[in-house]
C-alpha positions as CSV (number, residue, x, y, z in Angstrom):
1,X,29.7,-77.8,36.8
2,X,31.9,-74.8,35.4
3,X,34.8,-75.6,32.7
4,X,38.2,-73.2,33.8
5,X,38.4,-71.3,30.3
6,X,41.9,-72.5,29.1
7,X,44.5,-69.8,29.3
8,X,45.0,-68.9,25.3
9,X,48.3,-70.6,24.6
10,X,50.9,-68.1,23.1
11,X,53.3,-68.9,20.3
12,X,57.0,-69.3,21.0
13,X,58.3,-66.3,19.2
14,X,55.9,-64.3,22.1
15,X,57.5,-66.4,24.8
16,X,61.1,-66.3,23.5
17,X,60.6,-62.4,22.6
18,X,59.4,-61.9,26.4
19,X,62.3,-64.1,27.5
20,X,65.2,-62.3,25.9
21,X,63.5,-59.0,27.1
22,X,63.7,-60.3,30.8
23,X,66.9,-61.6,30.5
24,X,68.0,-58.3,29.0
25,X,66.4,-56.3,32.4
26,X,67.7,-59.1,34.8
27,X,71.1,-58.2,33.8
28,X,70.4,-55.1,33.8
29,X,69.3,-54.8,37.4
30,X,72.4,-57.1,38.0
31,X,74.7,-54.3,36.6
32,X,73.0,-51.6,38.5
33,X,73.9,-54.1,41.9
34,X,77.4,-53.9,41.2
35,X,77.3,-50.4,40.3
36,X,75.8,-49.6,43.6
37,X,78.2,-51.4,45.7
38,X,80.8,-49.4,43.8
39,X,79.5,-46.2,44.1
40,X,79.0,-46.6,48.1
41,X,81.6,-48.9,49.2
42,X,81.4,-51.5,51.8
43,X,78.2,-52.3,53.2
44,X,79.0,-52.3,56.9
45,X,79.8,-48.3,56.1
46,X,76.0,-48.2,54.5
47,X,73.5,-45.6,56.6
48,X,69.8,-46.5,56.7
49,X,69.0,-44.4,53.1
50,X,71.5,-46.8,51.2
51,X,70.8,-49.8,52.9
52,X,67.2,-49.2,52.0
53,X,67.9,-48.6,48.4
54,X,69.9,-51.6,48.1
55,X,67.1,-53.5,49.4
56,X,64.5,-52.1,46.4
57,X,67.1,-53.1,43.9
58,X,67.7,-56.7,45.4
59,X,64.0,-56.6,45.4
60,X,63.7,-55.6,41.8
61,X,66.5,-58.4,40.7
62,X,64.3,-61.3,42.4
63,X,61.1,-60.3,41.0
64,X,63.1,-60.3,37.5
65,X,64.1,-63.7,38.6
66,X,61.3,-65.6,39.4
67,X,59.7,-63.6,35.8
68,X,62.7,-65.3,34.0
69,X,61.9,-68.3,35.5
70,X,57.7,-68.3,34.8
71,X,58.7,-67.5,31.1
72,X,61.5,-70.6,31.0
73,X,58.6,-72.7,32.7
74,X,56.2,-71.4,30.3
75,X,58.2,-72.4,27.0
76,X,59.8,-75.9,28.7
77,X,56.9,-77.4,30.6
78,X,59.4,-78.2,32.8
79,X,57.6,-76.7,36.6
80,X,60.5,-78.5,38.7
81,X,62.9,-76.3,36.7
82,X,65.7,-75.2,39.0
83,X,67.1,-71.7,38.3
């Protein structure tokens, strides 16, 4: 029978210098949202060519999310973490 090889365990100044980084994009991406609703107005006005780059970006902000999320789950242990 095979042992898994244990993930290397990485320090928490790599984990909390990873987190900051994504928390600093994830707002980012957030800012760029609100920008884009500003710059084109109401949605229901929205042609196929906005509605489909307003889809990447939302697309963008949850994968930003959930790597948020892996790196607060990473530091906290915590897998049932709710964010």
């Amino acid at each position: 029978m095979k042992k898994k090889a244990k993930k290397p365990t990485r320090s928490d100044t790599e984990i909390l210098k990873d987190l900051i980084d994504a928390v600093m994009e994830y707002n980012s991406l957030r800012d760029d949202e609100w920008d884009f609703q500003d710059n084109h107005g109401s949605p229901d006005f929205w042609g196929e060519e906005e509605n489909d780059a307003h889809e990447e970006l939302i697309g963008e902000i949850l994968k930003k999310r959930r790597e948020v999320r892996s790196l607060i789950v990473e530091a906290t242990g915590d897998e049932d973490l709710c964010f």
